[in-house]
C-alpha positions as YAML, in Angstrom:
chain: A
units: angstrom
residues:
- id: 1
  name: UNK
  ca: [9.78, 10.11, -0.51]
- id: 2
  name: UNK
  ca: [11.33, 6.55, 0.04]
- id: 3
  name: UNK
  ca: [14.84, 5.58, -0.26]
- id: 4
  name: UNK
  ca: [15.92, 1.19, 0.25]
- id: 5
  name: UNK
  ca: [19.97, 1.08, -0.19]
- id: 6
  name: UNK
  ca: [21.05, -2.64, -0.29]
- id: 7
  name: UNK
  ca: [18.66, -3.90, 2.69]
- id: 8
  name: UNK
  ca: [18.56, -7.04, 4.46]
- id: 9
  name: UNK
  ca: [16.19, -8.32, 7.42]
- id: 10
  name: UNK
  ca: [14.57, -11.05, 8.32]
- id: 11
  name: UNK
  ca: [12.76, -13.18, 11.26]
- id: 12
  name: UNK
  ca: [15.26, -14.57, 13.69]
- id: 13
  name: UNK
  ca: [17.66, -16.90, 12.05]
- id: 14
  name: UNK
  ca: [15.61, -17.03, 8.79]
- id: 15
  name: UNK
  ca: [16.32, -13.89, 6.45]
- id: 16
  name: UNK
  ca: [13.87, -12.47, 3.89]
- id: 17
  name: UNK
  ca: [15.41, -9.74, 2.45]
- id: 18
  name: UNK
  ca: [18.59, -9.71, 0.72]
- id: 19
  name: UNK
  ca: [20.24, -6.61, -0.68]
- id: 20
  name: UNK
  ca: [16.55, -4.82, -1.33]
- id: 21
  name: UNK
  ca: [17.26, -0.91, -3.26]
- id: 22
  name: UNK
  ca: [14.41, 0.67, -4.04]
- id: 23
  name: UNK
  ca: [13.32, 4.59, -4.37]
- id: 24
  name: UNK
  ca: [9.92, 6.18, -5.04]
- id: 25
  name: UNK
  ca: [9.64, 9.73, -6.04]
- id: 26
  name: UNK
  ca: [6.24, 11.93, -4.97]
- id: 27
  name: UNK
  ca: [3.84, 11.53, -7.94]
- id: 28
  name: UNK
  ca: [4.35, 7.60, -8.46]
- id: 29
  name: UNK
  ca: [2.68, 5.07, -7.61]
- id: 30
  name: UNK
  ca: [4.67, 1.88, -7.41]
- id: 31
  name: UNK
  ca: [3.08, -1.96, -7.42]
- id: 32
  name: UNK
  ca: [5.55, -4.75, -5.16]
- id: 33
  name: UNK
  ca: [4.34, -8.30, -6.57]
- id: 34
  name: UNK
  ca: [6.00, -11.69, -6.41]
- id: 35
  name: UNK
  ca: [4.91, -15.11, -5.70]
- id: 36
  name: UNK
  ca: [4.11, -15.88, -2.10]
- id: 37
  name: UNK
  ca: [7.07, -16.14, 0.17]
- id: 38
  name: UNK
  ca: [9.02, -13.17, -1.60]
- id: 39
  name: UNK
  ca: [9.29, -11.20, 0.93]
- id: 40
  name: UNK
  ca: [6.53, -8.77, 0.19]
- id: 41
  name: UNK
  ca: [4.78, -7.96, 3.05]
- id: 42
  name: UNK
  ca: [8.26, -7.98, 5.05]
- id: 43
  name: UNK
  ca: [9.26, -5.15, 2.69]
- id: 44
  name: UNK
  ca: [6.02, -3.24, 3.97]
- id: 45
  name: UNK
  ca: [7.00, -3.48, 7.50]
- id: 46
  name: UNK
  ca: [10.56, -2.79, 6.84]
- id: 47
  name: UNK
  ca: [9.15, 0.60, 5.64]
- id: 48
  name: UNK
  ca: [6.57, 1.04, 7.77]
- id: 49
  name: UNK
  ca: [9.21, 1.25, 10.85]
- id: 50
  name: UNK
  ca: [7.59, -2.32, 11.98]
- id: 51
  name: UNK
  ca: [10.64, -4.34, 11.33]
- id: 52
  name: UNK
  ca: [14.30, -2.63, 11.60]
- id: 53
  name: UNK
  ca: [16.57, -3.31, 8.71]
- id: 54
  name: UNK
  ca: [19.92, -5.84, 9.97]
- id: 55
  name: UNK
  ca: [21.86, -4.06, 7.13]
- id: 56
  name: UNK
  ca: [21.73, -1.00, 5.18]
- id: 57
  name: UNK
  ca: [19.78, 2.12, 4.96]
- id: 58
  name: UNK
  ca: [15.71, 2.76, 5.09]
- id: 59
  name: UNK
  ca: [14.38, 6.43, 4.66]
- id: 60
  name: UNK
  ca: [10.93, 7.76, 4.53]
- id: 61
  name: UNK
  ca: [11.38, 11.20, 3.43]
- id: 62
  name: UNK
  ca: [15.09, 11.46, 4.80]
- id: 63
  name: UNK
  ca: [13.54, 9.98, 8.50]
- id: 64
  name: UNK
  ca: [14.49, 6.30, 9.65]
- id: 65
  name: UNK
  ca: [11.07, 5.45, 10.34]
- id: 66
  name: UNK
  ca: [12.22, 2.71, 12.89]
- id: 67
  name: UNK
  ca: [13.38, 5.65, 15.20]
- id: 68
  name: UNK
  ca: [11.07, 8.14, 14.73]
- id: 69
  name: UNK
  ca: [8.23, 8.87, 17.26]
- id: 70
  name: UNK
  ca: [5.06, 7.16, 15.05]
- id: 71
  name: UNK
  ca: [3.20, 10.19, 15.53]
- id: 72
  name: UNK
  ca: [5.79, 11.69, 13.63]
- id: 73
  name: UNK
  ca: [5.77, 9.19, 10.77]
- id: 74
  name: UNK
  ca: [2.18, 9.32, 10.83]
- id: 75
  name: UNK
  ca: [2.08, 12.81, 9.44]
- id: 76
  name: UNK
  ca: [4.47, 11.63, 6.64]
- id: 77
  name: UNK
  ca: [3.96, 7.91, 5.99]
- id: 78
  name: UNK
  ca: [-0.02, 6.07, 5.85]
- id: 79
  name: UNK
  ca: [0.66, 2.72, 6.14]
- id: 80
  name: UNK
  ca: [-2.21, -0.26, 5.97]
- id: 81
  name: UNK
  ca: [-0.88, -3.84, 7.28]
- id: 82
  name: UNK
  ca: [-2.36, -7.31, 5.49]
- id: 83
  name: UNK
  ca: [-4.05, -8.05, 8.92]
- id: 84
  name: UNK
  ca: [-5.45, -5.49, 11.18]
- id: 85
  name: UNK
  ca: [-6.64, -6.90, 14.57]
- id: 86
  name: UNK
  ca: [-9.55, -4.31, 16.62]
- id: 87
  name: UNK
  ca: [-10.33, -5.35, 20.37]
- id: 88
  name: UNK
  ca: [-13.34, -2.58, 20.55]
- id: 89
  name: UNK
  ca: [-16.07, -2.38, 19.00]
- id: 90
  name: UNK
  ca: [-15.75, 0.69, 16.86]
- id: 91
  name: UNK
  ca: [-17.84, 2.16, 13.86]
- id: 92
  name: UNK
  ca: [-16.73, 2.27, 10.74]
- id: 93
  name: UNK
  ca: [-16.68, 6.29, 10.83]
- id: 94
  name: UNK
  ca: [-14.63, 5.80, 14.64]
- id: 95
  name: UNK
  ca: [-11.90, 3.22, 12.39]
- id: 96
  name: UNK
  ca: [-11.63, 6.04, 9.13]
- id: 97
  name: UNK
  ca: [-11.36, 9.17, 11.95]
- id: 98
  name: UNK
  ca: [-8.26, 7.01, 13.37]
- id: 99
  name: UNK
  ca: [-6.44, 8.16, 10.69]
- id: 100
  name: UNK
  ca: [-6.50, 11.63, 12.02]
- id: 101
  name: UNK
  ca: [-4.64, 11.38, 15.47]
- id: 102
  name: UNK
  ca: [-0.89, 12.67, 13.69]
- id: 103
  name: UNK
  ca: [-3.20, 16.09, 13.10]
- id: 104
  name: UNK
  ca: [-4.45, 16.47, 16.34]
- id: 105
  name: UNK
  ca: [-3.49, 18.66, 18.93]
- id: 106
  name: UNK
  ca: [-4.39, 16.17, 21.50]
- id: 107
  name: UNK
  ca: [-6.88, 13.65, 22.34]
- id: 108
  name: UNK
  ca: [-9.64, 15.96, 22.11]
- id: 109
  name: UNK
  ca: [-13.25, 15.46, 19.82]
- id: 110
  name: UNK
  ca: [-12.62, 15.67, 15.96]
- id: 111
  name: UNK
  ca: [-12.64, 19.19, 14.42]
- id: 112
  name: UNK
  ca: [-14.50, 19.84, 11.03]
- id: 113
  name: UNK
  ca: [-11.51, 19.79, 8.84]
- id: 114
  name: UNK
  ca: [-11.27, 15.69, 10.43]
- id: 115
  name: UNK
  ca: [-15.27, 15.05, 9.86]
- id: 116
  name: UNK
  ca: [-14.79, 16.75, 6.30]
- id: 117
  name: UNK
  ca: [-11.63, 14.47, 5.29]
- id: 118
  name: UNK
  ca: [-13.44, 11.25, 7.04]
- id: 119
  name: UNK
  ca: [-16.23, 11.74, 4.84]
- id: 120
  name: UNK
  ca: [-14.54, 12.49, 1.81]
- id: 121
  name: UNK
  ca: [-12.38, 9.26, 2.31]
- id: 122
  name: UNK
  ca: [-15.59, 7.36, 2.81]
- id: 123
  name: UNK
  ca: [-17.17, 8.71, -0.19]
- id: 124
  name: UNK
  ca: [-14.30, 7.31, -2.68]
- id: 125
  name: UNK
  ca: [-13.80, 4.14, -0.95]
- id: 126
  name: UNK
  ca: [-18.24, 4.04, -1.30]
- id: 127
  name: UNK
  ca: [-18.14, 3.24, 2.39]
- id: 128
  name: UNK
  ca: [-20.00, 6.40, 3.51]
- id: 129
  name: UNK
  ca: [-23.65, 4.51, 3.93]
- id: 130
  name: UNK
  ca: [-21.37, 2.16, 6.68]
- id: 131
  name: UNK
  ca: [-20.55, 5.34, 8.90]
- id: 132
  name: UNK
  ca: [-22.82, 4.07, 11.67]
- id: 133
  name: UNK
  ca: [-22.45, 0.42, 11.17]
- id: 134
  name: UNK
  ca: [-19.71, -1.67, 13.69]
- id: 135
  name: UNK
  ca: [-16.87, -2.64, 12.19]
- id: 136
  name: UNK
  ca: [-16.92, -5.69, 13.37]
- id: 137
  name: UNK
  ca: [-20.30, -6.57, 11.80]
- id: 138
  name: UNK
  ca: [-19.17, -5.75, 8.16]
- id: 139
  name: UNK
  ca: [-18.12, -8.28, 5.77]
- id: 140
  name: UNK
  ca: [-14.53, -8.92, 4.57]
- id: 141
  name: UNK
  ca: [-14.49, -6.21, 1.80]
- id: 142
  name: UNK
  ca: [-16.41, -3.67, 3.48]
- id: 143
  name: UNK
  ca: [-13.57, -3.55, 6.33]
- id: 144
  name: UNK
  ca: [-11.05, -3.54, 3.74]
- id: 145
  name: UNK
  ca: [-12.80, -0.57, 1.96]
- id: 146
  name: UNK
  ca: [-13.07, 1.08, 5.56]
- id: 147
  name: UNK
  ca: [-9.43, 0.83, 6.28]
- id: 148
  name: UNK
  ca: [-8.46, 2.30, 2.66]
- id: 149
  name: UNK
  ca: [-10.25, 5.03, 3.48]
- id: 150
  name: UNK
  ca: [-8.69, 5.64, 6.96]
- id: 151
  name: UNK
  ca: [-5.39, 5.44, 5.27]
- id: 152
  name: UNK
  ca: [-6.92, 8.08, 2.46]
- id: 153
  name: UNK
  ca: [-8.37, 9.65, 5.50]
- id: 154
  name: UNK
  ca: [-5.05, 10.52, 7.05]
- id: 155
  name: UNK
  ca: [-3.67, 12.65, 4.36]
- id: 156
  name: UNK
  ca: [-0.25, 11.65, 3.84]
- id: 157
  name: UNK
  ca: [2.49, 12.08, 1.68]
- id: 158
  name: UNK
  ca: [3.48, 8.38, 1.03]
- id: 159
  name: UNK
  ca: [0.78, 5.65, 0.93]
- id: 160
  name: UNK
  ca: [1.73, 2.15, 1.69]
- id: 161
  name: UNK
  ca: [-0.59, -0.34, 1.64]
- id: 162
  name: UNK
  ca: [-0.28, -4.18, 2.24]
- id: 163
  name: UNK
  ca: [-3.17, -6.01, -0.37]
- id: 164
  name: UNK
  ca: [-5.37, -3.48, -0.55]
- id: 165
  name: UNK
  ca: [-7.87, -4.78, -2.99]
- id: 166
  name: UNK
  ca: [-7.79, -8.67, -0.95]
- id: 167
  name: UNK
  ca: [-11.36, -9.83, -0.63]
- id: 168
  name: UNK
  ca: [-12.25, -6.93, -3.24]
- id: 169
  name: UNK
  ca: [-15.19, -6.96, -6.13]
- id: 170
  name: UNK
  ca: [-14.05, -6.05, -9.59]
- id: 171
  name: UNK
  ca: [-15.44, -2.53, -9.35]
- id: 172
  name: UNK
  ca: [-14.44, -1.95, -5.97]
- id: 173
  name: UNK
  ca: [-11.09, -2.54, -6.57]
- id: 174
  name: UNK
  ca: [-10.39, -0.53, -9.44]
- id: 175
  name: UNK
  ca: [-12.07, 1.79, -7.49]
- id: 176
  name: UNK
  ca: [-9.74, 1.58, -5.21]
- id: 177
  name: UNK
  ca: [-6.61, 1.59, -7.34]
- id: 178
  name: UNK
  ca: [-8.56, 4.79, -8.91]
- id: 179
  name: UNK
  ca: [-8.31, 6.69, -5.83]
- id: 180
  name: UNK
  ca: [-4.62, 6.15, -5.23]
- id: 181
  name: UNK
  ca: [-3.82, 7.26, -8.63]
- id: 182
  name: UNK
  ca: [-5.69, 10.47, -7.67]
- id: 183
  name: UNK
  ca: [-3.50, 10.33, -4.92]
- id: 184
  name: UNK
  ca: [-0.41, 10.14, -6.95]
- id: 185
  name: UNK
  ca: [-1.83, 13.02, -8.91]
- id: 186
  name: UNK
  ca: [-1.85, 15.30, -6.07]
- id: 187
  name: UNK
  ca: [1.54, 14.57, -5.81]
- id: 188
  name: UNK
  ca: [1.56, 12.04, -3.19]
- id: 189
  name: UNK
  ca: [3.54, 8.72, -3.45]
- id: 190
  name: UNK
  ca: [1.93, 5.14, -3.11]
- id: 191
  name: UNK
  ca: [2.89, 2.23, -2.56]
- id: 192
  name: UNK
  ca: [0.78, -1.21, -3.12]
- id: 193
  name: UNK
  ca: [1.56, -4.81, -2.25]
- id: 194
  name: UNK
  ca: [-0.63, -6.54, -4.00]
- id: 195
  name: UNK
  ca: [-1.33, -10.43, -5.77]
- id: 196
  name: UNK
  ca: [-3.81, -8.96, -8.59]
- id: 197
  name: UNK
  ca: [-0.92, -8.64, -11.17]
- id: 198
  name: UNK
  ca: [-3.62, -7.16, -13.29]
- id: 199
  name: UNK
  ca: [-4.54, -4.64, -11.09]
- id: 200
  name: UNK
  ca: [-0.95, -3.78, -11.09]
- id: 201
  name: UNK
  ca: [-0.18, -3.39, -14.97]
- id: 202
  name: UNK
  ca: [-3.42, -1.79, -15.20]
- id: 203
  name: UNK
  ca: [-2.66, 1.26, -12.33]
- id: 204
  name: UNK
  ca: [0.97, 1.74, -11.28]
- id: 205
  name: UNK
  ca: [3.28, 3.59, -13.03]
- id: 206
  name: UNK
  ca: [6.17, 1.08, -11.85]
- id: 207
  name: UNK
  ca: [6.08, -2.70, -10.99]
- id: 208
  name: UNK
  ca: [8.54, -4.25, -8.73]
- id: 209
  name: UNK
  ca: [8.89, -7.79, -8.69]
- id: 210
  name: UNK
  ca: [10.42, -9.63, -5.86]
- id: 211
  name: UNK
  ca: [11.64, -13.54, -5.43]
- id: 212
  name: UNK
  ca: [12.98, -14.85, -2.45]
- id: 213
  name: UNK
  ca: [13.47, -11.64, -0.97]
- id: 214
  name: UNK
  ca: [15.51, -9.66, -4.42]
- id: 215
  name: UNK
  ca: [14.37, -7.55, -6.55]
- id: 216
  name: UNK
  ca: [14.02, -9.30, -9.87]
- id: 217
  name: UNK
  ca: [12.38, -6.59, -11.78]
- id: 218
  name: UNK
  ca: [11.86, -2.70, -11.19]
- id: 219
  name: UNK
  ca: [10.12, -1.09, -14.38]
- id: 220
  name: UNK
  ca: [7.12, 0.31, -16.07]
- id: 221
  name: UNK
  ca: [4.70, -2.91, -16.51]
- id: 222
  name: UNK
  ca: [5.04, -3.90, -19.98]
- id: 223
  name: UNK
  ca: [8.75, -4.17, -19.34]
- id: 224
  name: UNK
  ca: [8.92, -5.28, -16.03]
- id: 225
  name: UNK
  ca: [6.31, -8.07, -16.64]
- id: 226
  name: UNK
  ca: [8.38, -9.09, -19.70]
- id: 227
  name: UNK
  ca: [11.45, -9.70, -18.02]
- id: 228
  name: UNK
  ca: [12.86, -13.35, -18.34]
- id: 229
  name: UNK
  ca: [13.61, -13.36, -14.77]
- id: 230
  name: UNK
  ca: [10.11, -12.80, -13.88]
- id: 231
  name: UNK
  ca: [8.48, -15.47, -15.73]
- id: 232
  name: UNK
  ca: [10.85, -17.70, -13.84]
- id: 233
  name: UNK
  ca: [9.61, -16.38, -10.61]
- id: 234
  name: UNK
  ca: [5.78, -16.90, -11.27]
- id: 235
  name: UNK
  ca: [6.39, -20.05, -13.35]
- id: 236
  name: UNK
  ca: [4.54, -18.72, -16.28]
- id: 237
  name: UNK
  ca: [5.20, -16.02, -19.24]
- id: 238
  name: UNK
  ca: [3.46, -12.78, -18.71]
- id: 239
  name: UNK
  ca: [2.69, -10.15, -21.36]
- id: 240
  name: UNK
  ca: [1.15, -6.27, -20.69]
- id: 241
  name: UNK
  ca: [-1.47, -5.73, -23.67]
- id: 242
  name: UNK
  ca: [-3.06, -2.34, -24.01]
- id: 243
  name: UNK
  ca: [-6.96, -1.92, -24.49]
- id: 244
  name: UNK
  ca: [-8.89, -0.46, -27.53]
- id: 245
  name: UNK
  ca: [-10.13, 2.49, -25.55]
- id: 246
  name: UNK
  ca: [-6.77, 2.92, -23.66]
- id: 247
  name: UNK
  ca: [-5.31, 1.17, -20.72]
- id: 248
  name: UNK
  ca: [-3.75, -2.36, -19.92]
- id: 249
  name: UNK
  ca: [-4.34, -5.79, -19.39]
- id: 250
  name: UNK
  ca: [-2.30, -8.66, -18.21]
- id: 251
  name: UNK
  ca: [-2.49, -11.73, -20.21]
- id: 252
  name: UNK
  ca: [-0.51, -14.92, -18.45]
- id: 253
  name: UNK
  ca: [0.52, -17.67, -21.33]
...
């Protein structure tokens, strides 16, 4: 579903990336940590057809998605930035349905199957009670929840969201991470940039670890979090446990 060979971008004269590989298969769901300033959330756009790669080769299943039409990509690729900026006053319902436009025949009303997946989206993400409510009146976490579910909402093949869980409640956010890994289980790939490292050994299947813009670590959890190179790039040693009652834990030393 997404291919990185050796990519390298970056703002103007500054570059972030450096020789960036990566793959994700459908049916994974992949964590991108590192400590602030590695190039995380450049990686998102660089995938998300934001940013165009200054060297090699960016594929979202076998598309460029710098060139193609975002309508296109849309149908393919649900991507959810760090920041997202509204200059109307929409309800939350109005934000989730947004992630429908790829299946729409034009710019007509929603059909039932859109009303049924909105709703559904809203439901997991425990949103649903907002439907009515202006977006711009909810708090910090309830917008965040909103805009999960409009990526949920869209019904994509690849998920790629940029902090997710930011501004999150405990159970919220594993609630969150819960319903991409029922993503992944439908056989959709997912993507999540995220700070919680915890949230990250405790859901994804892989972690990768960037530091100033490489790839330091690409590997289930417990192995990835392990790695030498990666307590050097969070300045402290990191260890996976696993729980009584099954599941992990991240324990920083």
């Amino acid at each position: 579903m997404l291919a990185l060979t050796d990519v390298g971008c970056g703002y103007g004269a500054v570059p972030v990336l450096d020789g960036v590989s990566l793959a994700v298969t459908a049916g994974e769901l992949v964590a991108v940590v590192g400590p602030n300033g590695a190039g995380k959330t450049t990686l998102a756009r660089v995938i998300g057809g934001l940013l165009p790669a200054r060297r090699g080769q960016v594929r979202v299943d076998g598309r460029d998605p710098a060139t193609t039409p975002r309508r296109e990509l849309a149908r393919t690729l649900a991507y959810l930035p760090q920041r997202y900026e509204l200059a109307f006053p929409f309800t939350a319902l109005e934000i989730v349905l947004m992630g429908r436009y790829a299946h729409r025949a034009g710019p007509g009303l929603e059909r039932a199957p859109d009303l049924a997946a909105a709703e559904a989206a809203m439901t997991r993400c425990d949103v649903a009670p907002l439907a009515d409510r202006r977006f711009d009146t909810l708090s910090g976490g309830e917008r965040r929840r909103v805009l999960v579910a409009q990526a949920l909402c869209q019904g994509a093949r690849l998920l790629l969201l940029d902090e997710p869980t930011a501004g999150l409640d405990p159970a919220h956010a594993i609630a969150v991470m819960a319903a991409l890994a029922a993503e992944r289980d439908r056989g959709a790939a997912a993507v999540v940039v995220t700070h919680d490292l915890d949230l990250a050994a405790r859901a994804a299947d892989r972690v990768v670890v960037l530091e100033r813009g490489r790839v330091v670590a690409d590997a289930p959890p417990a192995e990835a979090f392990a790695a030498p190179a990666v307590a050097r790039a969070f300045g402290c040693a990191l260890c996976v446990g696993e729980l009584p009652g099954g599941g992990r834990y991240l324990v920083a030393r």
